[in-house]
N, C-alpha and C positions, 0 to 999 in steps of 0.2 A: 540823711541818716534815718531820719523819721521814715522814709518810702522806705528805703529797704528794712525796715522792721516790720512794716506794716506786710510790705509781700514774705516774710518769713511765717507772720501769724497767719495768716492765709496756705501759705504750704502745711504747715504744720497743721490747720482747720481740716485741710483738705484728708491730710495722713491718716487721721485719727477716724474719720466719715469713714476711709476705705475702710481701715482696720476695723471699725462694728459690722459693717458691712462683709467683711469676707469672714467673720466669726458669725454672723446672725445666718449665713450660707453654709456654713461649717455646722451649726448646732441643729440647722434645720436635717442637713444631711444625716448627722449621726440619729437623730431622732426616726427620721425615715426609715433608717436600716435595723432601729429597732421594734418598730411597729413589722418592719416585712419578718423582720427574726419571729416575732412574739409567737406562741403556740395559736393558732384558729381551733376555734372553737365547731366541730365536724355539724354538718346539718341536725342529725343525729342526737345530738346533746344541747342544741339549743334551749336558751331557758324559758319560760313561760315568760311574754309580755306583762311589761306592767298594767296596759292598761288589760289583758287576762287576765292576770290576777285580781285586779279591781273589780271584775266584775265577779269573779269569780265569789269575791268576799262580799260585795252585794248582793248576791244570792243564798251566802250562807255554805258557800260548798268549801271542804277541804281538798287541798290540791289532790293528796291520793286515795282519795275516795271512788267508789266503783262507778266505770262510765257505761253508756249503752250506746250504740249505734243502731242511726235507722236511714237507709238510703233510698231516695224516690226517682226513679227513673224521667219519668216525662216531666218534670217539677227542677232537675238538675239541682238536686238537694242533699243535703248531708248533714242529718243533724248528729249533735252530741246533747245525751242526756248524763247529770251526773246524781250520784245516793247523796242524799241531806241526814241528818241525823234520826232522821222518823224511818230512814227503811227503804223510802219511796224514790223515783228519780225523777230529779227537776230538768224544764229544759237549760240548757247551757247555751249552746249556739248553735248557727246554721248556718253552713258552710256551702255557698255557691258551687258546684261541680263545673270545671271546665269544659270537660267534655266525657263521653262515653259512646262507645260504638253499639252499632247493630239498631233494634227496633224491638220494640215493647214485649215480654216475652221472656221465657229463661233460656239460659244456655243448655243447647243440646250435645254438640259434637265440639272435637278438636278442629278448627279454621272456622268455626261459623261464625268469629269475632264477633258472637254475643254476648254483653256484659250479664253478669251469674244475679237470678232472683232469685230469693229463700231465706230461711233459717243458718245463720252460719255462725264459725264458733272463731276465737282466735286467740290464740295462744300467744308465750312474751319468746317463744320460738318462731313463731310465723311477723316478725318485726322484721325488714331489712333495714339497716342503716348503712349499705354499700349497695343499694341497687342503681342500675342505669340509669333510673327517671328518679332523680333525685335522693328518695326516702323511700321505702313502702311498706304497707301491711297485706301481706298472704291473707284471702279471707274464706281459705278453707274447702277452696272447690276443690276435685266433687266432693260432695259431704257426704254420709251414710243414704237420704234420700235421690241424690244425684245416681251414685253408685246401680241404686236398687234401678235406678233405671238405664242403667248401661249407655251416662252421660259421660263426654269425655272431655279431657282437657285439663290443664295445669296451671299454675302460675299465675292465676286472677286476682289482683292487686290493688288497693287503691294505694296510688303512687303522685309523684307531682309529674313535672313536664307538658302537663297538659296538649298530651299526644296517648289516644287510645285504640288497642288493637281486643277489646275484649276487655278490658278494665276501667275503672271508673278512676280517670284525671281530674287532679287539683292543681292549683299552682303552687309555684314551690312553696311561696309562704305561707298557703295554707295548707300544705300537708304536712311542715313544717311544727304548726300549731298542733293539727289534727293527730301528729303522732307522737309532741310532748305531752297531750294528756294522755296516751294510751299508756308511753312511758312510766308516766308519773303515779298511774293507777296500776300497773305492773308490781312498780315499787312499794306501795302502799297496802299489798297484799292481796289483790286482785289478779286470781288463776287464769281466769277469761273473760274476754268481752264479748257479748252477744253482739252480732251483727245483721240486722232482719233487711234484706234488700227487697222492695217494692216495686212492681210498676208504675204505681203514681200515687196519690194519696187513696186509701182505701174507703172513703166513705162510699155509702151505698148510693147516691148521684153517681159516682165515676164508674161502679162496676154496673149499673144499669145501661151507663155509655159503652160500657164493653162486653156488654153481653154479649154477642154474636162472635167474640172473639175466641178463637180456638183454644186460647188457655184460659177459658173463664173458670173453668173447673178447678184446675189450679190454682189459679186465683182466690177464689171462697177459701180456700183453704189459709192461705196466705192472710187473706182476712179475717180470719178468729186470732192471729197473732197479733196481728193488728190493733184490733177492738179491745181486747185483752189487755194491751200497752195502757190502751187510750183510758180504757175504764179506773185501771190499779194502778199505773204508776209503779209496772213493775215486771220486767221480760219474762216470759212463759218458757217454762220447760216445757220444753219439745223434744217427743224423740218421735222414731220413724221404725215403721214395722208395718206389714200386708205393704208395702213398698206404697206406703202412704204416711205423710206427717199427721203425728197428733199432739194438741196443743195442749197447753195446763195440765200436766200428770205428772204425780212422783212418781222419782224414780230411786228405788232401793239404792244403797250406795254399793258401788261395783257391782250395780245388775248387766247383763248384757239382755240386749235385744237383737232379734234377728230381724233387720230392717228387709225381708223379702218375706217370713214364717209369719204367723198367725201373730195377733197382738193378743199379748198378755192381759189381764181383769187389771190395769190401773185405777189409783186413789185420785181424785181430781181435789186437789187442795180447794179451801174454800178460803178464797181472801176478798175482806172484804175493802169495796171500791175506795177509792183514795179521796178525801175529805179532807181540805189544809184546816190545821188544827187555829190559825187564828186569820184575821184579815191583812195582816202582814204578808202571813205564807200564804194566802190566796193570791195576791197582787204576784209574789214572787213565782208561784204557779203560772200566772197568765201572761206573764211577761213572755217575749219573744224578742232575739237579738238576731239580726243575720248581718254576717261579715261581707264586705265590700269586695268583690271579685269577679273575674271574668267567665263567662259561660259561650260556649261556642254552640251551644243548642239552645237556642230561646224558642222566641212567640212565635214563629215563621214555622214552625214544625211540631210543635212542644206547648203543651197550656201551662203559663208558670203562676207561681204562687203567687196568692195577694200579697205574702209577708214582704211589705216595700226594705230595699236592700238600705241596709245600713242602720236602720230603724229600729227602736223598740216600742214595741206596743203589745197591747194583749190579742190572745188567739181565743178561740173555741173552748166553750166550758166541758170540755169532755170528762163524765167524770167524778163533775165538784158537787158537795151537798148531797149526795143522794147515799142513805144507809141503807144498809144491806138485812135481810135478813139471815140467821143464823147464825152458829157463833164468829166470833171473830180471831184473823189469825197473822200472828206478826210473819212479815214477808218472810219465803222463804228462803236460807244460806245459798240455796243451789243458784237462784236466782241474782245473787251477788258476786257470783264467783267467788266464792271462799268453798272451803271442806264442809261438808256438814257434819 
């Protein structure tokens, strides 16, 4: 009588195991079908990382504060600069470029699958969040200078996929990042992002390496934009006329300019050089972050940057302590993307 009690509590042991068990299978299923249901969140709308945002607040920057781009070809570089509360813009990060077609040089024709050098502008109409390579930003080729020289082509993107026919590749998570801040600075009341695309880094070492180079000419020019960035901490109005760009000039609000006709008597604002106002915002100035990613164009072709990947540390005092003569002048609206 004892056994068969004992083999009953044992069936009964056994019942009760299945039955958690085909319920612990049962709730994992229902659970499952509700993660596949739940809405996804489109690349598109992805939110800023937290650990973005941390830094972001360690630098002092608001999420929708106005960004700048500047991209360096032979370097496979991408930085974001963002505005601080002085006016000026700080670095943010540096974003490894995947890859990028063609050789050093701007884009001339439709099929020369050269990735576009210059001045470019970009609006929260030139954002794709349904393009093929993942995400992308239009960055405005040809531009009024392109034009003036009967450059041809469409469609020039920084996009992810990290596949390029004429545009500058990121990988998804980092086009990802690179286009919730452009996002987010859309949203925060920012008309346009300047976008200055490089051949390499512009100091006067690198364009003495390229001197003999058939776009040095071009280049020089390319380079007041540059120097310009580096001195003020703060993107030059450029416009384009004698089918030539010209740097640092105001410009009347709804002037037109005829980027092929004669250049109009411009004002060249005078601002002056960018001087962090304590030693805090020096450090936060000199700082340098680049994000962890892959580059299909390195050392073997390409001189890359000392800035070691992953790392912060400080860069080159371009810039800092030095006053200016004359009077001085709070940056200008135009240069923030806003209305003047």
């Amino acid at each position: 009588m004892r056994q068969g009690h004992c083999v009953m509590s044992l069936i009964i042991t056994d019942m009760l195991k299945m039955l958690r068990a085909i319920t612990l299978v049962a709730a994992c299923g229902l659970l499952l079908a509700a993660c596949a249901n739940a809405p996804q969140i489109p690349p598109a709308e992805q939110p800023l990382s937290r650990p973005a945002m941390m830094l972001m607040g360690h630098k002092g920057m608001e999420v929708g504060s106005p960004i700048f781009i500047r991209i360096f070809k032979q370097e496979s570089e991408l930085e974001v600069w963002k505005a601080r509360d002085d006016g000026r813009f700080y670095h943010y990060k540096t974003y490894p470029i995947c890859n990028w077609s063609g050789e050093l040089g701007p884009k001339v024709k439709q099929g020369d699958k050269q990735a576009p050098e210059g001045f470019y502008t970009v609006a929260s109409g030139q954002m794709n969040p349904n393009s093929s390579f993942h995400i992308a930003f239009n960055l405005g080729y040809p531009n009024a200078y392109d034009r003036a020289h009967n450059r041809t082509g469409d469609f020039l993107m920084v996009h992810g996929k990290c596949r390029s026919a004429g545009c500058y590749a990121m990988t998804d998570a980092l086009i990802e990042e690179i286009y919730a801040l452009a996002r987010e600075a859309f949203r925060g009341g920012q008309e346009r992002i300047e976008v200055h695309a490089f051949p390499f880094r512009m100091t006067d070492a690198n364009m003495e390496l390229h001197r003999d180079n058939k776009w040095y000419k071009f280049w020089r020019t390319l380079k007041e934009g540059y120097d310009h960035f580096e001195v003020h901490r703060i993107p030059p109005t450029v416009a384009v006329c004698n089918r030539n760009y010209i740097v640092n000039v105001h410009l009347p609000q709804n002037s037109r300019i005829d980027p092929i006709g004669h250049c109009p008597r411009f004002m060249r604002p005078q601002i002056e050089p960018f001087v962090p106002r304590s030693s805090t915002e020096q450090q936060i100035a000199l700082e340098r972050y680049t994000a962890p990613g892959q580059r299909m164009r390195t050392a073997a072709s390409e001189t890359q940057s000392p800035i070691a990947t992953g790392a912060i540390g400080t860069g080159p005092k371009f810039g800092l302590g030095i006053a200016s003569s004359g009077y001085t002048q709070s940056p200008p609206s135009a240069a923030l993307g806003f209305n003047q």
